[in-house]
C-alpha positions in Angstrom: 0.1 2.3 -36.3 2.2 1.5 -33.2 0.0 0.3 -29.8 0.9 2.7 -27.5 2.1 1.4 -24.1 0.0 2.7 -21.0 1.5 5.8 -19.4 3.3 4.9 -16.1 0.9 6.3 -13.0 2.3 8.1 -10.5 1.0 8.3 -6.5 0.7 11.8 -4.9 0.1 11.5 -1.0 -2.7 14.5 0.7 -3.5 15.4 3.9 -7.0 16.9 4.7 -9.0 17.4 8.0 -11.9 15.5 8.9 -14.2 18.5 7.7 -12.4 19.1 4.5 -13.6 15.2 3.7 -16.7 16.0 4.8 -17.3 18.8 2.8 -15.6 16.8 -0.3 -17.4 13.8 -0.2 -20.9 16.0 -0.3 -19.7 16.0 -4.5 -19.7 12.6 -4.8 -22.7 9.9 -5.3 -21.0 7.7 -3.2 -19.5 10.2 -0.4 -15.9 9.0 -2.1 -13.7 11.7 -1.4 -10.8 9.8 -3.7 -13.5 10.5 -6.4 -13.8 13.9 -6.1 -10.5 14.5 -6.0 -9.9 12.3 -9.4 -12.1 14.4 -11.1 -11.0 17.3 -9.5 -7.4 16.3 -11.0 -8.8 15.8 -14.7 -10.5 18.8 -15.1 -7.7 20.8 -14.0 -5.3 18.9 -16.6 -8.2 19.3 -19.2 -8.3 23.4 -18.0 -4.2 23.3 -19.2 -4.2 21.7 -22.4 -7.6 23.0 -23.4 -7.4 27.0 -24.0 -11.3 27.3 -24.9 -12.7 24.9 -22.3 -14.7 26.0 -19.3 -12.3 24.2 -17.3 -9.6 26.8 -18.4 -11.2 29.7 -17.1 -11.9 27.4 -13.8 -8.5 27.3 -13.8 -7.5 31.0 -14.2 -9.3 31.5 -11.7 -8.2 29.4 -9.0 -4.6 30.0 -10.1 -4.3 32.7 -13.1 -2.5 32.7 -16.0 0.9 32.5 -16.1 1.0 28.9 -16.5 0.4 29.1 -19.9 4.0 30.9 -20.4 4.8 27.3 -19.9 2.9 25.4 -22.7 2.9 25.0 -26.3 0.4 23.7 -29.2 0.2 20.6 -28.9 -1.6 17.7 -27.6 -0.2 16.1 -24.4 -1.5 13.0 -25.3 0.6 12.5 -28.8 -2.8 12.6 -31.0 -2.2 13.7 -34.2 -3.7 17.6 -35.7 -3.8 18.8 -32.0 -1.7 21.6 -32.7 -4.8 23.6 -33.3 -6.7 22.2 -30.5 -4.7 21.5 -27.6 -1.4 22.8 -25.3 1.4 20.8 -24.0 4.1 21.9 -21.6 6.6 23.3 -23.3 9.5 20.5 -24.6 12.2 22.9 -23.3 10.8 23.4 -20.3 10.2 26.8 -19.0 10.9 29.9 -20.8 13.3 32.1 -19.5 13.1 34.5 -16.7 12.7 37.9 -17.9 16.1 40.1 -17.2 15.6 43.0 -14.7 17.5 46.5 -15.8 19.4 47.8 -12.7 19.2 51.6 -13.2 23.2 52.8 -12.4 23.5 56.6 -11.0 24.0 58.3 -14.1 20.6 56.9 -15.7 18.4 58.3 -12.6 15.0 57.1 -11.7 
């Protein structure tokens, strides 16, 4: 088998307040609001390619369901037999937006 080369990291720049840190770093051991937001960022990508972990329904929750219009079996990752298990975003991208029916005059409301 192949080594794998590391996936490529990518930076992603926040703002919070002052008491938005605050409040984060009370979830953290170490007050490290980098931390919290780290694990905050796994178990939201766990919650999209896992459909039956608690993290999914975290998920729905904060921002419903229609994300997963956008995936398809599969692991993210490239482990093989995760067809069954996991989801991946979709290889060809998003599906396509559903056509609206303009109703002309003759076909009334």
């Amino acid at each position: 088998m192949a080594k794998q080369e590391p996936e490529k990291k990518r930076s992603v720049t926040i703002a919070l307040t002052e008491t938005e840190c605050k409040l984060l770093s009370c979830l953290d051991e170490e007050g490290s609001v980098e931390n919290v937001l780290l694990t905050l960022a796994d178990h939201a990508q766990q919650g999209v390619y896992r459909p039956g972990a608690w993290e999914r329904m975290w998920i729905e929750q904060a921002f419903g369901d229609d994300f997963e219009d956008l995936l398809e079996p599969g692991c993210p990752y490239g482990r093989p037999g995760g067809e069954a298990l996991f989801q991946r975003p979709r290889a060809n991208g998003r599906p396509p937006a559903p056509q609206l029916h303009k109703l002309n005059e003759t076909e009334g409301a």
